[in-house]
C-alpha positions as MATLAB code, in Angstrom:
seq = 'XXXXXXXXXXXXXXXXXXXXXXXXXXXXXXXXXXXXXXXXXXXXXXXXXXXXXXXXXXXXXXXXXXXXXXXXXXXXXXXXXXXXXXXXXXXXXXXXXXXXXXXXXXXXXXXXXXXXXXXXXXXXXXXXXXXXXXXXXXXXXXXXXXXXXXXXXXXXXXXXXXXXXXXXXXXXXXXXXXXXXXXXXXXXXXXXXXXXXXXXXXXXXXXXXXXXXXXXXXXXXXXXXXXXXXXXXXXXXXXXXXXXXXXXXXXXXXXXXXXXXXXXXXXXXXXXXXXXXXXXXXXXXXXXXXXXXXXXXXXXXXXXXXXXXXXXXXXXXXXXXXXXXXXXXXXXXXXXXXXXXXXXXXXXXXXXXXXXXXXXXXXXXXXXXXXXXXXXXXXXXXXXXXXXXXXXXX';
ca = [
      -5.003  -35.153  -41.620;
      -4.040  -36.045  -38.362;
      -5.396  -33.045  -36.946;
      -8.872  -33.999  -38.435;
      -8.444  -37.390  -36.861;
      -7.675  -36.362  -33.423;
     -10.249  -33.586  -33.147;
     -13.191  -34.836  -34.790;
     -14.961  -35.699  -31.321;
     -14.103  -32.401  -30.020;
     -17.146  -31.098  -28.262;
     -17.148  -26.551  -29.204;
     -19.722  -26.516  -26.159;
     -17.188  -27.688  -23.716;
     -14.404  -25.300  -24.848;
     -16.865  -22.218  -25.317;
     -17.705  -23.252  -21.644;
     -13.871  -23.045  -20.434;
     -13.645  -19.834  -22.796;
     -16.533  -18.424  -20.784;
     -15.379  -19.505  -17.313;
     -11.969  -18.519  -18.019;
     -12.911  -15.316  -18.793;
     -15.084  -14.869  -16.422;
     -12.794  -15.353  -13.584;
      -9.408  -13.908  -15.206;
     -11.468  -10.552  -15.596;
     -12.355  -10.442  -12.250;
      -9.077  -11.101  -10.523;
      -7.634   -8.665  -13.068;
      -9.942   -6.179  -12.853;
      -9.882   -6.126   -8.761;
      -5.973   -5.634   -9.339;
      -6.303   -2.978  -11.838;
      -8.804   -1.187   -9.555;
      -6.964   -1.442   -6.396;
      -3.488   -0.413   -7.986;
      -6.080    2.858   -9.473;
      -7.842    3.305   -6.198;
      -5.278    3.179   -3.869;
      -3.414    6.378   -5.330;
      -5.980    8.456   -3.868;
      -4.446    7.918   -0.350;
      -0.704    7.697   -1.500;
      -0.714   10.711   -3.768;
      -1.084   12.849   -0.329;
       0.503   10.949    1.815;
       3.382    8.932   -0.133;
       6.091    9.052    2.507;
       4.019    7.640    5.945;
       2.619    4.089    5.877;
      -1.442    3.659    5.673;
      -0.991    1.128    8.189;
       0.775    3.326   11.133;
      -1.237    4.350   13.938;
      -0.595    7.571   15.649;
      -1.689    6.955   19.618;
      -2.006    8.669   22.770;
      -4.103    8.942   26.092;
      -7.562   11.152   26.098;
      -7.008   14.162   27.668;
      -9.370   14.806   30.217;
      -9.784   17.309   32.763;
      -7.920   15.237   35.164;
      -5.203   15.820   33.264;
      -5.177   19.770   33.692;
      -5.721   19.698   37.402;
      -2.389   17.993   37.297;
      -4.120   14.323   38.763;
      -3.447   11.895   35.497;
       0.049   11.814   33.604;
      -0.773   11.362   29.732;
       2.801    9.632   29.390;
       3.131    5.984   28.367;
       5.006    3.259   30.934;
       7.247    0.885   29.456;
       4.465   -1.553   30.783;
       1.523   -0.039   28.638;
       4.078    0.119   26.008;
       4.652   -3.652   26.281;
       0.765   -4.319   26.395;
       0.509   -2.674   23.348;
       2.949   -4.916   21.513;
       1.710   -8.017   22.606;
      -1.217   -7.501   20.635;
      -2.369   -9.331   18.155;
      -2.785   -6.659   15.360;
       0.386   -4.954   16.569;
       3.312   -5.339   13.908;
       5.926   -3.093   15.588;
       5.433    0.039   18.084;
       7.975    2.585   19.076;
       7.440    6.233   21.143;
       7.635    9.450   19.661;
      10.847   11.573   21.380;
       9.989   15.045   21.659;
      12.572   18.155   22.292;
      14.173   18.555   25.422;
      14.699   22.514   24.288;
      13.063   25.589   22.620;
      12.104   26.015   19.287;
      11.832   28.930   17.467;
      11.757   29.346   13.844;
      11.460   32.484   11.454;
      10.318   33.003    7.582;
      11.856   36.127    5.574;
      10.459   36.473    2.598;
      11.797   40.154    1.753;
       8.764   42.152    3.058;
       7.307   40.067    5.304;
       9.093   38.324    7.623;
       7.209   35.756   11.098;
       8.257   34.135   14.255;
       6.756   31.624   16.181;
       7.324   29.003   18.192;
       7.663   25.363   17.367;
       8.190   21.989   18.794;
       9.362   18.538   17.254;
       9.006   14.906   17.597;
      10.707   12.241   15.744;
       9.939    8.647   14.927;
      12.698    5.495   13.604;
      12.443    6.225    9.547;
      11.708    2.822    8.985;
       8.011    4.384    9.547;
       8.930    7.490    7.312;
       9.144    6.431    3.233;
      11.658    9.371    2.111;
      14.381    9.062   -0.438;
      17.550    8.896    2.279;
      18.922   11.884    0.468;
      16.048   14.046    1.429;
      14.992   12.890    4.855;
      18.446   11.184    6.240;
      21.035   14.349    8.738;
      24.003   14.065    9.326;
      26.248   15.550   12.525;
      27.442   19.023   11.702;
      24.577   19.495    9.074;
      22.752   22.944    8.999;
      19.808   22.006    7.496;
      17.298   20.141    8.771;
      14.247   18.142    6.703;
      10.993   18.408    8.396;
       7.758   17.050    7.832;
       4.482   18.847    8.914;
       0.584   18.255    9.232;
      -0.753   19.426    6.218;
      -3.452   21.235    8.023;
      -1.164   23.624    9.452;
      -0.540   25.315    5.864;
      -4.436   25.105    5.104;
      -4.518   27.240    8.900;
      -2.410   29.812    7.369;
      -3.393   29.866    3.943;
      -7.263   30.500    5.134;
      -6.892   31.940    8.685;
      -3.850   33.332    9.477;
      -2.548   34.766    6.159;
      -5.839   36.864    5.286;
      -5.784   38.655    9.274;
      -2.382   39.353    9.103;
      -1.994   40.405    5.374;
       0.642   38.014    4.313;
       0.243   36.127    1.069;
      -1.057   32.526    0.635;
       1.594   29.946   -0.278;
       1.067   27.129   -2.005;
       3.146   23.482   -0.896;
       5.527   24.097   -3.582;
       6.064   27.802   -2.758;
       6.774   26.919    1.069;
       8.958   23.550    0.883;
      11.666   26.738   -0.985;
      11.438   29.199    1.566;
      14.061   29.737    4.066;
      13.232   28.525    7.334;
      15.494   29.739   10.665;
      15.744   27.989   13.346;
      16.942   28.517   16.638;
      17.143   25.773   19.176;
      17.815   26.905   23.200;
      18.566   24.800   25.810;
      15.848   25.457   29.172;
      18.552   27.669   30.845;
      19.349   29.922   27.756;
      22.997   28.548   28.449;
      23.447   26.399   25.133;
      21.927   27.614   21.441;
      22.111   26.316   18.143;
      20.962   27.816   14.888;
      20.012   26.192   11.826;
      18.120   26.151    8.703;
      14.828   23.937    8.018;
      13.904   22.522    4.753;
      10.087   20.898    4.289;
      10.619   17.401    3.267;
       6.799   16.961    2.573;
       2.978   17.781    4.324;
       1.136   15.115    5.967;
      -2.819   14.001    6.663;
      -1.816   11.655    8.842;
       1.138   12.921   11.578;
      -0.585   15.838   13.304;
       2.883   16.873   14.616;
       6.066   18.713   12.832;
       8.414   15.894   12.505;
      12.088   15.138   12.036;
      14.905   12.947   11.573;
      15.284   10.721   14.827;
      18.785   11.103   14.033;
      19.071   15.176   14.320;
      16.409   15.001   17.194;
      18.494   12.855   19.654;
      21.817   14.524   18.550;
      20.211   17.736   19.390;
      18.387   16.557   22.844;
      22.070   15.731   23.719;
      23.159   18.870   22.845;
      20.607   21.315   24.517;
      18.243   19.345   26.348;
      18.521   18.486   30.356;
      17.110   15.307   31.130;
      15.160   13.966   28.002;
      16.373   10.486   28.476;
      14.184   10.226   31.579;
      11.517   11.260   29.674;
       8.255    8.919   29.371;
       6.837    9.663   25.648;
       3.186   10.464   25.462;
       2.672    9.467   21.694;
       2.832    5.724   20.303;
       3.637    5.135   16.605;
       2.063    1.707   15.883;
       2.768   -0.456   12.646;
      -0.238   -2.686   12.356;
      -0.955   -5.637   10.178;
      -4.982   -4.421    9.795;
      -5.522   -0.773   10.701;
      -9.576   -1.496   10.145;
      -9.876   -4.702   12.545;
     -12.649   -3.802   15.571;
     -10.687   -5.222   17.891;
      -8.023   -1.968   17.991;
     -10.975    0.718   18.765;
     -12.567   -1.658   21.460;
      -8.425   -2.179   22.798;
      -8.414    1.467   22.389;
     -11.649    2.553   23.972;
     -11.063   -0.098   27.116;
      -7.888    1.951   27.703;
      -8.762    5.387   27.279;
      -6.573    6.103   24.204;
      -7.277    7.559   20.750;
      -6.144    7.850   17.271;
      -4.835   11.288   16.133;
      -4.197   12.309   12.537;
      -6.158   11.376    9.743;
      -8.271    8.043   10.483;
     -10.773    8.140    7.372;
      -7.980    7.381    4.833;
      -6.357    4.740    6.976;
     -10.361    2.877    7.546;
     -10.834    3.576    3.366;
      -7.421    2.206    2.489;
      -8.072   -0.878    4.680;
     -11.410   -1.028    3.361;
     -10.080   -0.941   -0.063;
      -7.850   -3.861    0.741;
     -10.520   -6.662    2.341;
     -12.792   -5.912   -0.981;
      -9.876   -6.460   -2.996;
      -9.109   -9.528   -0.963;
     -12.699  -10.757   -1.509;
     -13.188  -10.097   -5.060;
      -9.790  -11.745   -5.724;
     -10.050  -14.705   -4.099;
     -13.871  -14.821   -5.859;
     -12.219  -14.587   -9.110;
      -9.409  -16.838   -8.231;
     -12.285  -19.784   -7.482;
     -13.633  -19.071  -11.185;
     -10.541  -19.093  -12.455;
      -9.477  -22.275  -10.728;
     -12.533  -24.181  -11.771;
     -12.434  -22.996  -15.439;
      -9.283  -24.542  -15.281;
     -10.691  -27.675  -14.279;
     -13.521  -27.743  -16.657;
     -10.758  -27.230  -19.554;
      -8.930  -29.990  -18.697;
     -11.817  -32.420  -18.226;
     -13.025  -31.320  -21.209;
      -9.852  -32.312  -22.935;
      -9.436  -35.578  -20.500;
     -13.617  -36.683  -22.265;
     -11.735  -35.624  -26.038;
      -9.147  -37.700  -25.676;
     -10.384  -40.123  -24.082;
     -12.892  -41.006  -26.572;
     -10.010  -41.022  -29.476;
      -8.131  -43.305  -26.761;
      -7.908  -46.060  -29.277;
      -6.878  -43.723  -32.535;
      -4.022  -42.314  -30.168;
      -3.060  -45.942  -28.869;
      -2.992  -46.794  -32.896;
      -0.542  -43.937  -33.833;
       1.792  -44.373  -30.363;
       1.803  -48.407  -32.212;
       2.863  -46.559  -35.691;
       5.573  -44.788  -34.548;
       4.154  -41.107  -33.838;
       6.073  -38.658  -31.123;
       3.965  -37.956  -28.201;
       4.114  -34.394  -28.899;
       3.069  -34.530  -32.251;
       0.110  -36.725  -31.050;
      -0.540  -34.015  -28.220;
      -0.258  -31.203  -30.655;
      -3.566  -30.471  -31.613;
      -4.988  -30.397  -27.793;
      -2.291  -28.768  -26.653;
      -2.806  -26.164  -29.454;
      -6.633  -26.617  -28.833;
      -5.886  -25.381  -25.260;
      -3.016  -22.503  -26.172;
      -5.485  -20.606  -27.982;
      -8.916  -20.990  -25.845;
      -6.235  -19.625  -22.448;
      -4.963  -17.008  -25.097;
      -8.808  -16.009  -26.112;
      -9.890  -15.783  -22.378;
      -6.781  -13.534  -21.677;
      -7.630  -11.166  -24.750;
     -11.415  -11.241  -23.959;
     -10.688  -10.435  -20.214;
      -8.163   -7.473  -20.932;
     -10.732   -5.823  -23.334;
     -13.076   -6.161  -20.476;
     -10.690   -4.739  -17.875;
      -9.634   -1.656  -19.954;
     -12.804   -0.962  -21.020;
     -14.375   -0.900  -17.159;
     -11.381    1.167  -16.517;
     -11.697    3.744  -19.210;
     -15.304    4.016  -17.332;
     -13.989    4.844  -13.552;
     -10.850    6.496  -13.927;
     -12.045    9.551  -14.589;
     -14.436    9.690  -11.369;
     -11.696    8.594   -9.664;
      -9.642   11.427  -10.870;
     -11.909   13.704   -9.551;
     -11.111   12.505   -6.041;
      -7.766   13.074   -6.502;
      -6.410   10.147   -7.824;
      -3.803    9.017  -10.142;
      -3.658    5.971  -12.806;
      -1.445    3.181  -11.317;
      -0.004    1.255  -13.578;
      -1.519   -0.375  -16.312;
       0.379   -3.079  -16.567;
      -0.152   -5.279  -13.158;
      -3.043   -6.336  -15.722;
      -1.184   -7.375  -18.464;
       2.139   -9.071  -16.428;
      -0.449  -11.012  -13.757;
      -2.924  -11.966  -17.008;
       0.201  -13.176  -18.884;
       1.442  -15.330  -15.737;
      -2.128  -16.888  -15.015;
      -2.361  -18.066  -18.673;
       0.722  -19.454  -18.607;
       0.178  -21.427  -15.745;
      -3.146  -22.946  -17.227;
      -1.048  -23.318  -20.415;
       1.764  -25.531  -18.548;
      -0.566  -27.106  -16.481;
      -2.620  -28.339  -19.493;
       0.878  -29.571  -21.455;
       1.682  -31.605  -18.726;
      -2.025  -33.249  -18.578;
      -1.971  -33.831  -22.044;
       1.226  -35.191  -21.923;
       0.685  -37.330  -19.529;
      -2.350  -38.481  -21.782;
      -1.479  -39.356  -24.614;
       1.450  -41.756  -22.779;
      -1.213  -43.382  -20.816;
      -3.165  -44.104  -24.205;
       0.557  -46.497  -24.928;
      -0.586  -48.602  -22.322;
      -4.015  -49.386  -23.808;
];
C-alpha cells in the first residue's frame, strides 16, 4: 500500500527516457572498450614483447655519409634535444658490438654460416618473461630477438636458391644456434649458443640482453665505451602526434621498423578516446535526467512523505520504492546495453579475425558495465536519501 502511495505520480515517460539515455551511453562507452581491447590484438599478437609506443630513430643516410663527410652517430647534445621534447617519455641509445659475430645452424644435412651483428636496448623497453629474456655472467646461451623480416628473406629468397628447407617461427626459435664472438685482433674469442626469444615488426635489428651485450663488449671489444650510438630508442607518450615527423624531418632523422602498426595502434587509441568520452557525456546526462526525474516524483508526493516521516516511518522504508524504482531502470540499461555490445561484437570479430586478430577479453564489458551502474545506483541512494529527509523539514 505504501508503494501505491508513493508511486502513483510516477511519470513511465521520464524513466523510459533515463532507460533510453542510459542505454544509450553505457553501450557506447562499453562497446568502444570491448572494441579496442578486440582491435588492439591485431598489433600485440605479432609484436607482444616491444611497446607500440617506442620509436626506433636514426640519421638519413645520404651520400655524404659514404664519402666519409657526415658522421650518422648521435652527440650527447642531440641526444638531450631529443628528450626535452614534449612527446618524449624516455630515450636511451642502442649499444652495438665492439667484436665479430659469427653464428652457424646444423641441422644434420644442412648446415650455414654467416655473419651477424647485435645491438641491445635497457629491457624496460623489451616485455619478456625475465626467465626468457634476462643472462646471466657465465651463461652459454644467449636469447635474441630478430626482425621478423629476416625469416620471411630466407623462407622466400634465400632458402629456395640455396635448397635448404623453409622453417617456420616455431621450427627456428628450437634450432641450435652457434655463436662465435672475436675480439678485432683475433686475440680474445668466446663461443656460445643463441636461443630466439621471439621475431619482431618493429626492431629492424637482431637484439639482445643489454646485460650479455656490455659484459661481452668488455670482454672482446677495444674501445666501445667511446663509442657514439647511431640508433635512438624513444618511449613516447603519442607515437601519432605531427609534431614528431615535422621534429624529425627538420633534423634529418627517420623512423625504422614497422611505422604502420605504431600510426594504426595510435589511431586506434584517439577514436577510442573520442567515442568514450562521447559515451561518457550520455551516460553522465542520463544520469542526470534519472535523478531529476525522481527529484519532480518526489517532490510532488512531498507532503505524503512529510505525513509518514510525522507517523513514524524509517527513511529507508520511505525511500524504498524510488530507490528500487532506480535499481532496476540502471539494472535494465546495463542488460539492454550488454545485449547490444555482444551482439555488435558477434558481428566484427570475425573480420577482425581475418586480420589476424585475437578476442580480448570479454569481460572489460561486463566488470566496467557493473562499476558504472553501481555508481549511478549509489549516487541515486544518496539523492534519495537525502530526499526524503528534506521532506521532515516541510
Amino acid at each position: 500500500m505504501l508503494t501505491k502511495i508513493l508511486r502513483k505520480n510516477t511519470s513511465p515517460a521520464r524513466i523510459a527516457g533515463f532507460l533510453l539515455s542510459n542505454f544509450i551511453g553505457m553501450a557506447i562507452v562499453l562497446g568502444a572498450l570491448q572494441f579496442y581491447s578486440d582491435a588492439g590484438t591485431i598489433w600485440e599478437s605479432d609484436d607482444s614483447f616491444i611497446s607500440s609506443d617506442l620509436l626506433v630513430v636514426n640519421h638519413r643516410v645520404t651520400s655524404a655519409n659514404t664519402l666519409g663527410e657526415k658522421n650518422s652517430s648521435f652527440t650527447q647534445e642531440e641526444i638531450a634535444e631529443i628528450a626535452a621534447q614534449p612527446w618524449v617519455r624516455s630515450v636511451d641509445p642502442f649499444t652495438a658490438n665492439d667484436f665479430r659475430v659469427n653464428a652457424s645452424v646444423n641441422t644434420g644435412r644442412h648446415g650455414m654460416t654467416t655473419a651477424m651483428f647485435f645491438e641491445s636496448i635497457p629491457d624496460k623497453y623489451v616485455d619478456v618473461p625475465a626467465g626468457q629474456w634476462a643472462w646471466e655472467p657465465g651463461s652459454n646461451e644467449v636469447p635474441i630477438i630478430i626482425p621478423r623480416d629476416y625469416l620471411s628473406l630466407y623462407n622466400f629468397g634465400f632458402a629456395g636458391s640455396a635448397g635448404l628447407p623453409q622453417m617456420s617461427e616455431g621450427i627456428i626459435g628450437a634450432v641450435p644456434l652457434t655463436l662465435q664472438l672475436q675480439s678485432e685482433d683475433g686475440s680474445r674469442s668466446l663461443t656460445l649458443y643463441g636461443r630466439i626469444a621471439g621475431f619482431s615488426n618493429k626492431l629492424n635489428t637482431i637484439l639482445v640482453p643489454e646485460a650479455f651485450m656490455h659484459e661481452a663488449n668488455s670482454m672482446l671489444g677495444t674501445d666501445y665505451a667511446a663509442k657514439q650510438p647511431s640508433r635512438l630508442a624513444i618511449d613516447t607518450n603519442s607515437p601519432g602526434d605531427t609534431a614528431i615527423r615535422e621534429y624529425l624531418d627538420q633534423h634529418d632523422l627517420e623512423i625504422s621498423g614497422d611505422k604502420t602498426a605504431t600510426s594504426a595502434a595510435f589511431l586506434l587509441r584517439l577514436v577510442t578516446g573520442i567515442v568514450l568520452a562521447v559515451g561518457g557525456i550520455i551516460t553522465l546526462l542520463s544520469i542526470g535526467i534519472l535523478m531529476l526525474s525522481v527529484s519532480l516524483i518526489m517532490e510532488r508526493s512531498r507532503g505524503k512523505i512529510h505525513n509518514l516521516l510525522m507517523l513514524g516511518y524509517p527513511v529507508w522504508r520511505i525511500g524504498k520504492p524510488y530507490f528500487l524504482l532506480t535499481l532496476w531502470s540502471s539494472v535494465g540499461a546495463l542488460a539492454l546495453a550488454l545485449t547490444a555490445v555482444f551482439g555488435l561484437r558477434a558481428w566484427y570479430l570475425e573480420p577482425l579475425r581475418g586480420l589476424g586478430a585475437g578476442s580480448g577479453s570479454a569481460w572489460i564489458s561486463v566488470c566496467v558495465g557493473a562499476g558504472l551502474t553501481i555508481i549511478v545506483i549509489c549516487a541515486n541512494y544518496l539523492a534519495i536519501r537525502n530526499r526524503v529527509r528534506g521532506a521532515f523539514r516541510t
